[in-house]
N, C-alpha and C positions, 0 to 999 in steps of 0.2 A: 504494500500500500504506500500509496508517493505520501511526502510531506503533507501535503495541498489535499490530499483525501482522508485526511488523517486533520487535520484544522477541518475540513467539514463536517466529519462526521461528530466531533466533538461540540461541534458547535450546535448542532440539531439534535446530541443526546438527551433526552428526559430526565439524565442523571445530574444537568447540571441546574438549576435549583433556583439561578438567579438569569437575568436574563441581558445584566447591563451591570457595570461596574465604572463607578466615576470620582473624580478626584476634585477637590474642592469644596465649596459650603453652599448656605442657602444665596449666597451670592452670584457669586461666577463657580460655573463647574465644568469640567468635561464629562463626558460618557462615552463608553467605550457602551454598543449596544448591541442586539440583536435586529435586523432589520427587515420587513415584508417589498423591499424594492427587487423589482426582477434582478437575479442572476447575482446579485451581490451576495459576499458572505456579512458583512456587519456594516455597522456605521459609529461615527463619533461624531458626537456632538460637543459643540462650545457654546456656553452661555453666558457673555460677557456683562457681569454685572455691574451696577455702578460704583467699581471699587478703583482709586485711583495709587497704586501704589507701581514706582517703576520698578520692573525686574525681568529678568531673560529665566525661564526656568526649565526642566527636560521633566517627561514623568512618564514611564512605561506603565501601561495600563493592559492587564489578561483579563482575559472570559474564554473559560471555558479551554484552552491550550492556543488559542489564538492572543500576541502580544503586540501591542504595536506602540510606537514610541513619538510620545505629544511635546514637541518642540515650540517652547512660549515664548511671545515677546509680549509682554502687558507692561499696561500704564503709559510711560511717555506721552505725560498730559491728555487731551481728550481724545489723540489719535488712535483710531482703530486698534486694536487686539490682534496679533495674528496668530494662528494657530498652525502650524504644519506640520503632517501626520505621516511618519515610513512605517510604513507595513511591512512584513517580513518576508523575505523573496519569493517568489511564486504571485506575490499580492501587489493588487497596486491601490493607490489613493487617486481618489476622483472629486473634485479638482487635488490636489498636494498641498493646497496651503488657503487659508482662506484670510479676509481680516473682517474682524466683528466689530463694529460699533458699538460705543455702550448701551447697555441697556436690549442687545439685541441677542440673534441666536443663529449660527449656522450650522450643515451638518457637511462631513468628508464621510463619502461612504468608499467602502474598502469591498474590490471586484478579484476575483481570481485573473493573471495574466492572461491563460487560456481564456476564460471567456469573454475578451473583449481584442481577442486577436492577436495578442502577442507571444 
């Protein structure tokens, strides 16, 4: 069983219990999550809340044996949030990086290479 069938089948097991795992508070958070969009295996979401503090930060986030790693640049006054997501080989991120406005909320959802042609 490849890598890549081995992160989906883990991902759609009934063993796992939780369905999204995220980092942060009732303010700004991410989520690493399960998602219903065709063909994808997951998605993360940013919710840039209105917290204005500057800092560059890294944070690996798993569900389920799928890991992927959330590279922050927040605060730097009211300018956008940006979030950008590497998935672990075989995967990719769609779009790779986003920037969130305060107060707002985007998602990078995470596609298997094979199925988007590559």
């Amino acid at each position: 069983m490849t890598r890549l069938a081995i992160i989906l089948a883990l991902l759609a097991s009934p063993a796992i219990a939780q369905d999204a795992v995220y980092w942060g508070g009732t303010s700004s958070h991410i989520r690493l999550q399960t998602t219903d969009s065709p063909g994808a295996v997951a998605e993360v979401e940013f919710h840039n809340g209105e917290v204005h503090s500057d800092s560059n930060e890294a944070h690996r986030l798993s569900l389920g044996g799928l890991t992927v790693q959330a590279d922050m640049i927040l605060g730097h006054g009211l300018l956008p949030d940006r979030m950008t997501i590497t998935p672990p080989e075989g995967l990719i991120a769609v779009p790779p990086s986003v920037d969130v406005p305060e107060g707002e909320t985007r998602v990078i959802t995470i596609y298997s290479q094979v199925g988007v042609g590559m």
